[in-house]
C-alpha positions in Angstrom: 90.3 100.1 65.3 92.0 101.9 68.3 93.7 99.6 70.9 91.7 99.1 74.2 93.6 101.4 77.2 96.6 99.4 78.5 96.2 99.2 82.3 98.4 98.7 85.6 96.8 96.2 87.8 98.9 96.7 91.1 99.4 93.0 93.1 99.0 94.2 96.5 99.6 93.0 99.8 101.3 89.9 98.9 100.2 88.2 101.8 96.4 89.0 101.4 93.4 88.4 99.3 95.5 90.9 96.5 97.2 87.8 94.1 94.0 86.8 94.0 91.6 89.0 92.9 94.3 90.5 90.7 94.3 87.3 88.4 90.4 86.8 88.2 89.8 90.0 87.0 92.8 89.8 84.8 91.7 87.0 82.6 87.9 88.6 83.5 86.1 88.8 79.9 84.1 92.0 81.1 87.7 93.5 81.3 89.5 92.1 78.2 86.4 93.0 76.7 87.4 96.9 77.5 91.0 96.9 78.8 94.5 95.0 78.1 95.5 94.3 81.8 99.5 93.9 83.0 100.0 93.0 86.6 102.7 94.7 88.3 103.8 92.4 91.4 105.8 89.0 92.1 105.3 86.2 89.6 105.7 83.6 92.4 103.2 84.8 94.7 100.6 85.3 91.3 101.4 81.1 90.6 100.0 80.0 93.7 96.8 82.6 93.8 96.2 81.1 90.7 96.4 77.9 92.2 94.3 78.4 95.2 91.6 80.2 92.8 91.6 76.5 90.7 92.5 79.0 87.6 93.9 76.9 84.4 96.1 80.2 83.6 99.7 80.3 82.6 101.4 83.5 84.4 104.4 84.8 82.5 106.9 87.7 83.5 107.2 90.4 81.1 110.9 92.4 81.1 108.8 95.4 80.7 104.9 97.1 80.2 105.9 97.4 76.8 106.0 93.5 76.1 103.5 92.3 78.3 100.8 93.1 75.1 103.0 90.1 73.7 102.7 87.6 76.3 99.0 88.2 77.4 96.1 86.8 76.1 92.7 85.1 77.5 94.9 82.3 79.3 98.2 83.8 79.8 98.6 87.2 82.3 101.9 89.1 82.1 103.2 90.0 85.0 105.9 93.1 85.7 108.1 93.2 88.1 109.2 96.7 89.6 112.0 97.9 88.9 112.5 99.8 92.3 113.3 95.8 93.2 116.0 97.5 96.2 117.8 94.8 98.3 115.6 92.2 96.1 114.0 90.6 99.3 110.9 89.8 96.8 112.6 86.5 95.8 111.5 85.5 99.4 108.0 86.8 99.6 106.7 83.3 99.0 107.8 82.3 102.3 105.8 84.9 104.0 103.0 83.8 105.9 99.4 84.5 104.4 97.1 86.6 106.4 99.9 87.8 108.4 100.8 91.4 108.8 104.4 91.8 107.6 106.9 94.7 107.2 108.2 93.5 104.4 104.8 92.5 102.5 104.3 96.1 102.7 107.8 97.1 101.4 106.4 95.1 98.5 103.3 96.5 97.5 104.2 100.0 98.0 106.9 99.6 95.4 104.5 97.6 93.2 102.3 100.8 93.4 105.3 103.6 92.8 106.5 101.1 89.6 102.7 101.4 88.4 102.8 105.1 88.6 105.9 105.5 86.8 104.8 103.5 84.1 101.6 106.1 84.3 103.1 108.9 84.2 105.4 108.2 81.2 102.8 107.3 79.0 103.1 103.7 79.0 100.1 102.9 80.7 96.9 104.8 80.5 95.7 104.2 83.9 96.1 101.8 87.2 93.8 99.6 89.2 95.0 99.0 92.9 94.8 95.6 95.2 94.2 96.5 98.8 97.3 97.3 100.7 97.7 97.5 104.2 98.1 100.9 106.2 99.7 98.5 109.2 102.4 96.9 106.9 103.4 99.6 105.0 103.6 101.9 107.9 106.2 99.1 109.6 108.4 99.3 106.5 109.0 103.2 107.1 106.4 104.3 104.5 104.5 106.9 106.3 101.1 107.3 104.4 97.6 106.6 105.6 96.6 104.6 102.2 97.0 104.4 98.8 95.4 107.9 97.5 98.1 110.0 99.8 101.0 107.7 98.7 100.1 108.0 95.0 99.3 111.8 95.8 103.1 112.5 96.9 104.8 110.2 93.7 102.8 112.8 91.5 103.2 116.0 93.1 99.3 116.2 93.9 98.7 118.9 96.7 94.9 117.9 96.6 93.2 114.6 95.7 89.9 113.7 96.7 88.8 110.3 97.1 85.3 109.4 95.1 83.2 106.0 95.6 80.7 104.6 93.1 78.6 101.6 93.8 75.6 101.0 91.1 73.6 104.5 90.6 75.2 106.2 94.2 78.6 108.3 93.2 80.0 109.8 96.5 83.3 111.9 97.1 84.5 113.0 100.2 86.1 116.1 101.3 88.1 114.6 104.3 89.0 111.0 104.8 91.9 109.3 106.8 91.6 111.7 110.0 90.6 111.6 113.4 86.7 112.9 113.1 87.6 115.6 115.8 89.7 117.2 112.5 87.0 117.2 110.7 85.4 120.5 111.4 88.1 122.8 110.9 89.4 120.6 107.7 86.4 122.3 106.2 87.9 124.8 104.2 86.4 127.0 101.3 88.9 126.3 99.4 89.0 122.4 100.1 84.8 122.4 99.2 85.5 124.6 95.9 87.8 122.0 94.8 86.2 118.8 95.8 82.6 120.2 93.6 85.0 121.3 90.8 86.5 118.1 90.8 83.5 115.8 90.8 81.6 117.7 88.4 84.3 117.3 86.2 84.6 113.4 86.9 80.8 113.3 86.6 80.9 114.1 83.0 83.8 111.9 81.9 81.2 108.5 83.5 78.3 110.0 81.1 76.6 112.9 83.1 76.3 116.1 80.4 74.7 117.9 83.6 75.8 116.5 86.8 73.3 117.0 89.2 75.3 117.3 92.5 73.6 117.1 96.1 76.0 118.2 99.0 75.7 116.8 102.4 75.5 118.6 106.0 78.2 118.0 108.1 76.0 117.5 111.5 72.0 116.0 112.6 69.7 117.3 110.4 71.8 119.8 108.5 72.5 121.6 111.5 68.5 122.0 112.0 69.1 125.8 111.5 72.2 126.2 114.3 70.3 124.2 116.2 73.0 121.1 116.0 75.7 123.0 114.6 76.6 126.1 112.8 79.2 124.4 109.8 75.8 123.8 107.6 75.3 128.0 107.4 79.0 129.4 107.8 80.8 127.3 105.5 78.7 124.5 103.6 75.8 126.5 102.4 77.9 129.3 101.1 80.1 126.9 99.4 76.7 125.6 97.2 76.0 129.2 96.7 79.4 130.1 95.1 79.3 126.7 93.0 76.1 127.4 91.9 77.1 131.3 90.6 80.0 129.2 88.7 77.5 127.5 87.0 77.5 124.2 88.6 74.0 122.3 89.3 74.8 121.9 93.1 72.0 122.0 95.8 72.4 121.4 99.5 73.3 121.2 102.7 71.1 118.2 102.4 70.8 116.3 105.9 73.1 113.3 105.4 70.6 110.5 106.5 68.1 111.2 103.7 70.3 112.4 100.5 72.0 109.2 100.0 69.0 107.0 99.3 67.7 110.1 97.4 70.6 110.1 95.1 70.9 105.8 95.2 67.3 106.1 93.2 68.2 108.8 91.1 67.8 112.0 92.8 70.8 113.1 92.1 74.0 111.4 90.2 76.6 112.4 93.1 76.6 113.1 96.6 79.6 115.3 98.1 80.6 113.8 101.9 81.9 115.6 104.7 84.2 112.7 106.2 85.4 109.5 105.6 82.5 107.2 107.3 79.8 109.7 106.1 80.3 108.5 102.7 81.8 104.6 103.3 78.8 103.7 105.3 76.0 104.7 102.5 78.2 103.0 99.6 79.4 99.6 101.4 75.5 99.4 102.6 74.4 99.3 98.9 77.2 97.2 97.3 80.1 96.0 100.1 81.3 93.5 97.1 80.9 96.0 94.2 82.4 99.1 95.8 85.0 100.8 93.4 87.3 103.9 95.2 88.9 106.6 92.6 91.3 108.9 93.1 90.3 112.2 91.4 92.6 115.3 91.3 95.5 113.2 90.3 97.5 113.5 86.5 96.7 110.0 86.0 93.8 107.8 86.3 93.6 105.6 89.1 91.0 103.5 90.6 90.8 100.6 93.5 88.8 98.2 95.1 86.9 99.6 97.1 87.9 96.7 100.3 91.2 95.6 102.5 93.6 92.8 102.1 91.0 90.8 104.1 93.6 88.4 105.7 91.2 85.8 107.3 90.2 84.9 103.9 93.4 85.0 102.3 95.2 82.0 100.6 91.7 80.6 100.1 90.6 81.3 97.2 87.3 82.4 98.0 87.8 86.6 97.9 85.1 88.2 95.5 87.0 89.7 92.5 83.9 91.8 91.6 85.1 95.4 93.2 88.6 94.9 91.5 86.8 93.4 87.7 84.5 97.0 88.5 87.3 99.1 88.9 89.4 98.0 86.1 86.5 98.2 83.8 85.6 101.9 85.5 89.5 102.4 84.9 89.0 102.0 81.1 86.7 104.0 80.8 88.0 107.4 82.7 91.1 106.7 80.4 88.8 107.2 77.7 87.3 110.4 78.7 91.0 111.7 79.2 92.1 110.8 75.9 88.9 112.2 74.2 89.7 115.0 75.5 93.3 114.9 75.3 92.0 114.4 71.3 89.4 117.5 71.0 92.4 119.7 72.7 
């Protein structure tokens, strides 16, 4: 019997709701069930989530991914510690206060993310799950990236990712995110929408779609109503559906954005291509705020999130939903098994 995918569950913001959803959906039996999880983050800080989440678990460090399989079972989550450890402040994370924005926090959890990738990209582990970090903190500790998908982006040498959200039946993936929305327009490239319908088809097929029926949505009021609210539906959207559909792709659209969503949420259609960042958010957290999973596509690694922030008025008590983060672990699994079916059949 083949061994379940080994996964990289990153901690987070050590100071947020992270710890804590990181050890419920580690010891979760929907994701033992389909995944061996490893936590990458501080051991300390994972003692007293555990704590403040009543959990009767024992967390024990691992030296490195490769033992953790050892150590873990349904009461016991390894934890590893990066290795990118620099001055070794993490020995006084613990001291930090929770729900407080700190520099230092967000050194952290962007190492605990670049330790994860490594680990990725050598093979160790077949994909990673990411805690909510926070674009404030990490930004304060000199690490200039708007969120985890263009961080991870620049530790593999991605030119282009594209960030996708599933919730239930509604698959969405954006074309722009993390800009101003005056951007937006001119971020519109042919290029960018070839890629970005490539790509999701693609992901599409790997979640159980043999012909992924892909709706693309307008960029202004009605589709543009004609050039009547805007002219990006007819010079760049609609010709883009035109050249994916001579490629062979089952692509329709522009669609006006305020109908397609609920189209595709009762099966219209199994994926709906955004223009921006709020286009897409807004229709997914509507549907399923708590279940929300975010993935990276475009990246030589699988990667998936929760699909939420660290949440710091919550944090500490042990009352953060662990659904999105149990989702995207289990989602996690089972891209990494697409890829290595097909790593298999090539």
């Amino acid at each position: 019997m083949p061994l379940l995918p080994r996964l990289a569950l990153t901690m987070g913001d050590p100071v947020g709701v992270g710890p804590e959803v990181a050890v419920r959906a580690a010891i979760d039996p929907q994701v033992l069930a389909v995944a061996r999880p490893v936590i990458v983050g501080d051991a300390t800080i994972l003692h007293r989530a555990a704590e403040v989440c009543a959990l009767r678990v024992s967390i024990r460090e691992a030296p490195s991914i490769d033992e953790a399989d050892r150590l873990a079972d349904r009461s016991t989550i390894a934890v590893v510690a990066p290795t990118n450890a620099g001055d070794g402040h993490d020995a006084t994370l613990i001291d930090l206060p929770v729900g407080r924005v700190s520099a230092r926090a967000g050194d952290a959890s962007v190492r605990y993310v670049v330790h994860a990738v490594e680990e990725a990209l050598a093979g160790r582990v077949e994909g990673i799950v990411t805690a909510p970090i926070n674009k404030e903190a990490i930004n304060a500790a000199g690490h200039r990236f708007a969120g985890h998908t263009e961080l991870i982006a620049a530790r593999t040498g991605t030119r282009e990712a594209a960030m996708m959200l599933t919730t239930g039946a509604l698959r969405v993936i954006h074309v722009t995110t993390h800009v101003a929305f005056t951007r937006v327009p001119a971020l519109l490239t042919p290029t960018r929408l070839d890629e970005v319908i490539a790509l999701f088809d693609a992901t599409l097929r790997d979640l159980g779609c043999p012909d992924p029926r892909i709706a693309v949505a307008g960029l202004n009021p009605h589709a543009g109503e004609h050039g009547l609210f805007g002219t990006e539906e007819a010079e760049i959207i609609g010709p883009a559906v035109a050249r994916a559909r001579d490629a062979g792709f089952e692509v329709t659209g522009p669609w006006p954005p305020d109908t397609v969503f609920p189209r595709a949420a009762r099966g219209g259609f199994d994926g709906v291509v955004a223009m921006y960042h709020d286009q897409g958010h807004v229709a997914v957290k509507m549907l399923g705020f708590d279940e929300g999973v975010n993935v990276s596509l475009g990246l030589p690694i699988v990667r998936t999130s929760v699909d939420h922030g660290t949440a710091f008025d919550i944090a500490g008590k042990g009352t953060a939903s662990p659904v999105s983060m149990v989702e995207a672990t289990r989602l996690a699994a089972t891209l990494s098994a697409a890829r290595a079916s097909r790593k298999d059949r090539a």
